[in-house]
Steps between C-alpha positions, in 0.01 A plus 500: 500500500342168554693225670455151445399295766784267506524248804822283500420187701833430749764326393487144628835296509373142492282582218750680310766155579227284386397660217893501403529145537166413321692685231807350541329165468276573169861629301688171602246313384506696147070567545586848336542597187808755449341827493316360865814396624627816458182696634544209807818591530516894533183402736760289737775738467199743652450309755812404601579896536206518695580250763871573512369833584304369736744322673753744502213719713438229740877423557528943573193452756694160702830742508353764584350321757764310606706799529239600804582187698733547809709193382713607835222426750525181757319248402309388867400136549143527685513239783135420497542315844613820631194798549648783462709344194874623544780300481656386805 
């Protein structure tokens, strides 16, 4: 069985955003004709998937990470006039 060589370049967020916009931009101003509007369209619909996907990943990683914080733990003022930097 042969596979195909298929390399998927990473998904890149600000691309993807300003690619939507771009689109965004070209149907407001009416430069498409319908059946490109509606290819445009399903395109940004794509994309939009794509980045709320992506976003939806990033906010998992800052909770998860977040969740790993001691949010309990004393916060210490470092007292840079005093060496051995305790509070006094």
């Amino acid at each position: 069985m042969n596979k195909k060589n298929t390399t998927t370049t990473p998904f890149n967020f600000e691309k993807a955003m300003e690619e939507l916009e771009g689109i965004v931009q070209q149907m407001e101003s009416g430069d498409f004709e319908l059946e490109e509007s509606i290819k445009q369209f399903e395109r940004g619909v794509a994309l939009t998937k794509q980045c709320q996907k992506a976003l939806s990943k990033a906010e998992q990683t800052v909770l998860k990470l977040s969740s790993h914080t001691d949010v309990s733990s004393e916060l210490v003022d470092f007292d840079t006039t005093n060496p051995d930097h305790t509070n006094e």
